[in-house]
N, CA, C and O atoms as CSV, one atom per row, in Angstrom:
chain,resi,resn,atom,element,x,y,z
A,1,UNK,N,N,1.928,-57.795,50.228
A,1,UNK,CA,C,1.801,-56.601,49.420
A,1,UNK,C,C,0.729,-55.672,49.975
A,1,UNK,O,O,0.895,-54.459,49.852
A,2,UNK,N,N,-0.377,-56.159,50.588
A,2,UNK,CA,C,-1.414,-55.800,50.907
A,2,UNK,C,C,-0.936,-54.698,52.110
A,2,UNK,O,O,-1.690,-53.753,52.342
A,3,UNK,N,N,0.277,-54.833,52.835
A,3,UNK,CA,C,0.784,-54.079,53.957
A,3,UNK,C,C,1.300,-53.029,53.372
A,3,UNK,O,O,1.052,-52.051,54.077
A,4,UNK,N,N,1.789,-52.788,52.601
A,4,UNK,CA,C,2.390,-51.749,51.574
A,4,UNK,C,C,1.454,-50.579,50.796
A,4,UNK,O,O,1.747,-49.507,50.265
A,5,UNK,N,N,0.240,-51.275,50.980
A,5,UNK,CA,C,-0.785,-50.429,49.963
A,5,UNK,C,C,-0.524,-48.879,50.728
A,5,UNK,O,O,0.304,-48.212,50.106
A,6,UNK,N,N,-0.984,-48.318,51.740
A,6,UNK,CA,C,-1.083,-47.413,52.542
A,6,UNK,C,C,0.145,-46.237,51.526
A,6,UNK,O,O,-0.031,-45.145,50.985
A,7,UNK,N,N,1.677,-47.396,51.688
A,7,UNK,CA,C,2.733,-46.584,51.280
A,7,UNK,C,C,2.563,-45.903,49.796
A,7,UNK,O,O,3.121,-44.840,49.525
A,8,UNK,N,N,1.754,-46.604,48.873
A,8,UNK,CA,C,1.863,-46.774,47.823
A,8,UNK,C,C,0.817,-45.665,47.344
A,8,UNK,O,O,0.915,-45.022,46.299
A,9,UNK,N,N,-0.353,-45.539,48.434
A,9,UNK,CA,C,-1.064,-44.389,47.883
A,9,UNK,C,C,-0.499,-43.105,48.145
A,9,UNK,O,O,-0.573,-42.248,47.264
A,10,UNK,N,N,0.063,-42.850,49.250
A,10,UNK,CA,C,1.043,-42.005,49.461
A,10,UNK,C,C,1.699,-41.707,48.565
A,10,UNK,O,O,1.637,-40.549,48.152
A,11,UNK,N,N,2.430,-42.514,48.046
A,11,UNK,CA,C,3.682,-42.091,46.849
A,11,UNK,C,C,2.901,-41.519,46.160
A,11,UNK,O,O,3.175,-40.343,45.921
A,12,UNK,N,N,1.875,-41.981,45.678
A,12,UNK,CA,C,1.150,-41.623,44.639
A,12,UNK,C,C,0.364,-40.120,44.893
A,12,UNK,O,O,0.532,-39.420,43.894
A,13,UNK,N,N,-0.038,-39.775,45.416
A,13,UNK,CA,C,-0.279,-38.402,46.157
A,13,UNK,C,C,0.432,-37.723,46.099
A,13,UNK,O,O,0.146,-36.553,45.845
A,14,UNK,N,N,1.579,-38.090,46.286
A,14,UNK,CA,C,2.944,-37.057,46.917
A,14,UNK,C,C,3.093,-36.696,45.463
A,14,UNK,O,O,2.849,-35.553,45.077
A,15,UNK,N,N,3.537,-37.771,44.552
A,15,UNK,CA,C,4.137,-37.692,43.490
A,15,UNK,C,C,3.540,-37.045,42.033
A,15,UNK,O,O,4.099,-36.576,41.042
A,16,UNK,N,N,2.067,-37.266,42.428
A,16,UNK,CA,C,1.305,-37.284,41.306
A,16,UNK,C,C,1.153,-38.122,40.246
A,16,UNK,O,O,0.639,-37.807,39.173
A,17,UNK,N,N,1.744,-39.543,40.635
A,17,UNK,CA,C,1.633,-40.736,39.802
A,17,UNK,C,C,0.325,-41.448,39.744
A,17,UNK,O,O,-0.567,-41.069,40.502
A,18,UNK,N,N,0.130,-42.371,38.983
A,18,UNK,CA,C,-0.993,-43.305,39.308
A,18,UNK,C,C,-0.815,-44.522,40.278
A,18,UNK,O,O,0.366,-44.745,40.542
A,19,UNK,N,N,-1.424,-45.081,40.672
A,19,UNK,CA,C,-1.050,-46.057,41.571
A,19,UNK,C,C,-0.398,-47.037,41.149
A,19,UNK,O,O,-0.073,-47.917,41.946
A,20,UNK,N,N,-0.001,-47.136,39.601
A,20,UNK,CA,C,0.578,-48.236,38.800
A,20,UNK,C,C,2.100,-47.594,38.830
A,20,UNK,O,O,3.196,-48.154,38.818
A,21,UNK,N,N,1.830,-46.567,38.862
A,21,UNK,CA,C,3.253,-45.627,38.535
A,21,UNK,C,C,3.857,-45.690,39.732
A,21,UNK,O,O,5.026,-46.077,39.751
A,22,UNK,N,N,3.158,-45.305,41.045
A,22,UNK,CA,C,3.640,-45.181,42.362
A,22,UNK,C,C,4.247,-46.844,42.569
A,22,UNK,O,O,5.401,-47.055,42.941
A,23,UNK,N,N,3.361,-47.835,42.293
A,23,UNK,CA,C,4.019,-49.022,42.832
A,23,UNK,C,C,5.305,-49.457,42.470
A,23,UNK,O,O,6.021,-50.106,43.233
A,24,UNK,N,N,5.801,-48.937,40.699
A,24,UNK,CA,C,6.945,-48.941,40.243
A,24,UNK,C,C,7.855,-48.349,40.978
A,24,UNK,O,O,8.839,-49.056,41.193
A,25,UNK,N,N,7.874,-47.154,41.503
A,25,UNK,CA,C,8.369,-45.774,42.212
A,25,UNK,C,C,8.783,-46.491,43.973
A,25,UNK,O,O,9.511,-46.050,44.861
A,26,UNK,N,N,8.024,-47.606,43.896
A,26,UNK,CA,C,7.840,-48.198,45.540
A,26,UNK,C,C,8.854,-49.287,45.362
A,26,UNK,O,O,9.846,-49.240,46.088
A,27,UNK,N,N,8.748,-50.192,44.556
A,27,UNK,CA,C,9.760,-51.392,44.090
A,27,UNK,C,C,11.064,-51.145,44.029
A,27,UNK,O,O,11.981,-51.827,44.486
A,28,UNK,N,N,11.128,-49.777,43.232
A,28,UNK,CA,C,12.491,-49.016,42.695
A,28,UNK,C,C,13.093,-48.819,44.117
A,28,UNK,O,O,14.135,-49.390,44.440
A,29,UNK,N,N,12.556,-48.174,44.778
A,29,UNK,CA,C,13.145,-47.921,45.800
A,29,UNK,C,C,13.487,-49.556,47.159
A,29,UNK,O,O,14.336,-49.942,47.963
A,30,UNK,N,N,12.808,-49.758,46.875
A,30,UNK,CA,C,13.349,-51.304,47.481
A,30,UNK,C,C,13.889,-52.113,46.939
A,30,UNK,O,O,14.172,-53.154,47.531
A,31,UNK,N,N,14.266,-51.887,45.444
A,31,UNK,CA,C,15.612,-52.659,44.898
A,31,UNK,C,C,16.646,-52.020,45.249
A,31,UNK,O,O,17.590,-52.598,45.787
A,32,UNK,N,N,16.640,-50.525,44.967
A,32,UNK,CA,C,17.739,-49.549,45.325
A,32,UNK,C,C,18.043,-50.169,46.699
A,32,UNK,O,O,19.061,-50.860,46.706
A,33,UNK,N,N,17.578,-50.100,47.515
A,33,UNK,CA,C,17.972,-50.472,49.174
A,33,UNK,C,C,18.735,-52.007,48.997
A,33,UNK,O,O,19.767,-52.434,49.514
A,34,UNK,N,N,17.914,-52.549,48.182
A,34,UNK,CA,C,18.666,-54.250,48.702
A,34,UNK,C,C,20.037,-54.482,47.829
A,34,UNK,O,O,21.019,-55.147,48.161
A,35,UNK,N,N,19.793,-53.641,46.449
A,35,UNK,CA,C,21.020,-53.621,45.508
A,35,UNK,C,C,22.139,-52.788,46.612
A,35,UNK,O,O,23.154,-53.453,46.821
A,36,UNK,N,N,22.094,-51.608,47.245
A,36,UNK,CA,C,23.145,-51.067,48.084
A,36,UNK,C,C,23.258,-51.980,48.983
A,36,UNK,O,O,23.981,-51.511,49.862
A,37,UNK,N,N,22.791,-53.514,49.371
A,37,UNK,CA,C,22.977,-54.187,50.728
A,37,UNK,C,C,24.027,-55.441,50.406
A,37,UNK,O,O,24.401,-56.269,51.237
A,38,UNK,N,N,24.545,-55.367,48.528
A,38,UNK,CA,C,24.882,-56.716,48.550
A,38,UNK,C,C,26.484,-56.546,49.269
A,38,UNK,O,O,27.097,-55.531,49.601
A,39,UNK,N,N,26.850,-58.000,49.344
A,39,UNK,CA,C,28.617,-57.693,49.695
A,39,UNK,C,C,29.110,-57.524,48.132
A,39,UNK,O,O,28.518,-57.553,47.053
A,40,UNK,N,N,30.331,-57.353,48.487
A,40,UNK,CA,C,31.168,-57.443,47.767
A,40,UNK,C,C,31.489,-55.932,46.771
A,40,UNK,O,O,32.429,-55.692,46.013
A,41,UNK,N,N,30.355,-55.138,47.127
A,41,UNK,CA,C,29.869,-54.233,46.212
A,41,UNK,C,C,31.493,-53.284,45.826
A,41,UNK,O,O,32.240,-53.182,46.799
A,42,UNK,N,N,31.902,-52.758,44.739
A,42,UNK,CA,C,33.055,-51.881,44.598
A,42,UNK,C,C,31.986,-50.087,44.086
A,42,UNK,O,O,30.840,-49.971,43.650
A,43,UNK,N,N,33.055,-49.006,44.418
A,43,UNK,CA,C,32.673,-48.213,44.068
A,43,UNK,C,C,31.824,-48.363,42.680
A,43,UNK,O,O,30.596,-48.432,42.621
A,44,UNK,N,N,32.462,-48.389,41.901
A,44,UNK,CA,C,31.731,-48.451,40.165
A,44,UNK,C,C,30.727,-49.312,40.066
A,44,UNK,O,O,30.377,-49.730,38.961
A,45,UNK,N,N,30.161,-49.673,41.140
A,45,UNK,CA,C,29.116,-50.992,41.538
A,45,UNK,C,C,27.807,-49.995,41.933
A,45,UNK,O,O,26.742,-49.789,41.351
A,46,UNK,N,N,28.255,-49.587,42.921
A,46,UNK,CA,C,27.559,-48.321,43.651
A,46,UNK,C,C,26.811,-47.349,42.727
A,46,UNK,O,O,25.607,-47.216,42.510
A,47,UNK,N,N,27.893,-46.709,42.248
A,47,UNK,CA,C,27.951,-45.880,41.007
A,47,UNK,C,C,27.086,-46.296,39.707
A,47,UNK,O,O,26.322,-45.500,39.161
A,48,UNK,N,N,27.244,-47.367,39.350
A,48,UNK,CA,C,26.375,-47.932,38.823
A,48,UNK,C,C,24.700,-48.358,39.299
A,48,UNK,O,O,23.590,-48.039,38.875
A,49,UNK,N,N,25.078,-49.025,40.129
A,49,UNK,CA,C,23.071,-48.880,40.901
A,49,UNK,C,C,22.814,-47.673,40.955
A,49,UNK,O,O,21.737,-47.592,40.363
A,50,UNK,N,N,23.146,-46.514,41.332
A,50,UNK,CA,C,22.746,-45.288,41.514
A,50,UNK,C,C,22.105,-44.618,40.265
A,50,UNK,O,O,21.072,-43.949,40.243
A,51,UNK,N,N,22.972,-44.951,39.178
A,51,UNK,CA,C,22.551,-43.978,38.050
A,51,UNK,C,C,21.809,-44.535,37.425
A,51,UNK,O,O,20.946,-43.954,36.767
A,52,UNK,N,N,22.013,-46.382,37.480
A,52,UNK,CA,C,19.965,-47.026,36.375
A,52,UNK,C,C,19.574,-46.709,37.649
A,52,UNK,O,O,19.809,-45.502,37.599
A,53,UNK,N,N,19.159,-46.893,38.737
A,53,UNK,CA,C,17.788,-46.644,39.388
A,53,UNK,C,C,17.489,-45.414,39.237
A,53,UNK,O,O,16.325,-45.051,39.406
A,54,UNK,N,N,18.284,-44.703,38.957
A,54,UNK,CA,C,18.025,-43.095,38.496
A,54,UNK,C,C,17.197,-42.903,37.426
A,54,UNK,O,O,16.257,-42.142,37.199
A,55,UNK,N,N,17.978,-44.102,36.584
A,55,UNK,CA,C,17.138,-43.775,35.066
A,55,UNK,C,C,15.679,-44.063,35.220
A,55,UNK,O,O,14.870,-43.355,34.620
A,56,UNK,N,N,15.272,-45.078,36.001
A,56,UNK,CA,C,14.155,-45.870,36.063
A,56,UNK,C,C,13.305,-44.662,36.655
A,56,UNK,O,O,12.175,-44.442,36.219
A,57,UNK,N,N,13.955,-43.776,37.799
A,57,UNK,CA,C,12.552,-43.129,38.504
A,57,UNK,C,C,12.728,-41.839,37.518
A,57,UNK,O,O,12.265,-40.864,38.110
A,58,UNK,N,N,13.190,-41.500,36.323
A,58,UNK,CA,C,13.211,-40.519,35.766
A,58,UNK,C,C,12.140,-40.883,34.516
A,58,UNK,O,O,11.373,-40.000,34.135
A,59,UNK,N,N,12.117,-42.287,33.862
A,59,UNK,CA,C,11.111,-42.546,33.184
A,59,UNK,C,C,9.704,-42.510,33.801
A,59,UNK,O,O,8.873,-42.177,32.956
A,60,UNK,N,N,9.181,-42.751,35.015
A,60,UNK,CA,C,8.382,-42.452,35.188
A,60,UNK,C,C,8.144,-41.281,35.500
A,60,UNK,O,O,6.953,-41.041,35.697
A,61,UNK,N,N,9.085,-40.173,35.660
A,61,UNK,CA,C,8.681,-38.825,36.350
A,61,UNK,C,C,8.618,-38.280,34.763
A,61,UNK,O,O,7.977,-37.230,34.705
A,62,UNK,N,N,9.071,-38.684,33.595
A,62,UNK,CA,C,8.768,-37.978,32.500
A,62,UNK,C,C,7.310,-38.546,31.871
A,62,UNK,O,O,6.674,-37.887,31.048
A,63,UNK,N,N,6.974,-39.544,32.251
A,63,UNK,CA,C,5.445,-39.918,32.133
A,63,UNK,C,C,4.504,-38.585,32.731
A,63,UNK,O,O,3.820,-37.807,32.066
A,64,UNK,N,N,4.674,-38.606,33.888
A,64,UNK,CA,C,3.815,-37.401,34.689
A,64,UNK,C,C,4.014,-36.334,34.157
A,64,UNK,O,O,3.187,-35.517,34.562
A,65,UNK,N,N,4.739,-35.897,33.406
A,65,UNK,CA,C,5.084,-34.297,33.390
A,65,UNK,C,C,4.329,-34.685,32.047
A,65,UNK,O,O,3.141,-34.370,31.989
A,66,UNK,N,N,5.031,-35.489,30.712
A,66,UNK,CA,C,4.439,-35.356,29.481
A,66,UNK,C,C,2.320,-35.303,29.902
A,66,UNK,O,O,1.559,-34.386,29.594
A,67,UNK,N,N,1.960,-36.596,30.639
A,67,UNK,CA,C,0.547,-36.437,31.405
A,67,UNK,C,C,0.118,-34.987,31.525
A,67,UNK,O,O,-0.737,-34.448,30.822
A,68,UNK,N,N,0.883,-34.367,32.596
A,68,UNK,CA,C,0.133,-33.257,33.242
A,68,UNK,C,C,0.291,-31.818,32.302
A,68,UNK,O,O,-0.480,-30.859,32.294
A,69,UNK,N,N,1.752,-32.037,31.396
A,69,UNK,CA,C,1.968,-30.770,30.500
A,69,UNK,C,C,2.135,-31.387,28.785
A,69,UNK,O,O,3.255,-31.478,28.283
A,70,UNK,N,N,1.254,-31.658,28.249
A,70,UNK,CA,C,1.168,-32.652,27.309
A,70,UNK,C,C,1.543,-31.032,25.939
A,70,UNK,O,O,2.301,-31.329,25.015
A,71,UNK,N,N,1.186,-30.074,25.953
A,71,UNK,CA,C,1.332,-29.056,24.934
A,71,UNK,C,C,3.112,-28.753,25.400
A,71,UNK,O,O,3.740,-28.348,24.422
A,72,UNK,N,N,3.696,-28.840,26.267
A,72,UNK,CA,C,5.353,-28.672,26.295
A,72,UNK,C,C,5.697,-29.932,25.646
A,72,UNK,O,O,6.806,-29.816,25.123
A,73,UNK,N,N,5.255,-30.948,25.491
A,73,UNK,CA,C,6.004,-32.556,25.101
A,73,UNK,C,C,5.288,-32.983,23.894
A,73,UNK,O,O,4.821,-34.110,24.063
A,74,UNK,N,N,5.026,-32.481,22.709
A,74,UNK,CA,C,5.186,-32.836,21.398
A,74,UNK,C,C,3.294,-33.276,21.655
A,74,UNK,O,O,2.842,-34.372,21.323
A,75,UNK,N,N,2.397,-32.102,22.326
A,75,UNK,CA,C,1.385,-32.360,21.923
A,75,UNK,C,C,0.241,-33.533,22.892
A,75,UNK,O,O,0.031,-33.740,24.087
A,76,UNK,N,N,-0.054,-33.844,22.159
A,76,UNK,CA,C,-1.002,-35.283,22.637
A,76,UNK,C,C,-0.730,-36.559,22.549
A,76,UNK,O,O,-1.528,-37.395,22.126
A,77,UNK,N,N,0.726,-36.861,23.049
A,77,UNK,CA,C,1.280,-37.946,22.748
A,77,UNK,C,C,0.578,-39.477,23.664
A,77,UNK,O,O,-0.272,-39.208,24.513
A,78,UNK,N,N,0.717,-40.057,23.591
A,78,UNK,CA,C,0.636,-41.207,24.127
A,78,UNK,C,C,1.457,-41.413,25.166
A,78,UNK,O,O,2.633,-41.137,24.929
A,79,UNK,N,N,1.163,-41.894,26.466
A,79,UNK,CA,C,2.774,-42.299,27.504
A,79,UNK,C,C,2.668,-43.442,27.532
A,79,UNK,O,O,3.509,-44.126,28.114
C-alpha cells in the first residue's frame, strides 16, 4: 500500500478530496479495472459495473461539493 501513497495524494489534489476520500476514489478505480478483467463477462455485466462504480465515485464527489459549497446543499449539513 505504502507504493501507492504518492498516487493517492495526487488524487487527492487533483480532486479535492481528503486522503480518506482519495483512497476510496483509488480502490474504486482498481476494482473497476479488475471487475472489467473477469471472463465470462456479458454486455449487461459491463453495463452493470459501469453504472455502481459510477454510483460509488459520485457519492464521494457529492461529499466534496456539499464540503466545499455547504450554503447550495441544505446549509451546514454533516457529510
Amino acid at each position: 500500500m505504502e507504493d501507492n501513497r504518492e498516487s493517492i495524494v495526487r488524487i487527492a489534489q487533483r480532486t479535492g478530496t481528503t486522503e480518506q476520500e482519495a483512497l476510496i476514489l483509488y480502490h474504486l478505480s482498481r476494482a473497476h479495472d479488475l471487475l472489467l478483467k473477469l471472463p465470462g463477462k456479458s454486455y449487461a455485466d459491463t453495463t452493470a459495473i459501469g453504472l455502481n462504480i459510477n454510483a460509488l465515485y459520485r457519492m464521494v464527489a457529492e461529499r466534496v461539493v456539499r464540503r466545499d459549497h455547504p450554503e447550495g446543499w441544505g446549509g451546514d449539513q454533516q457529510t
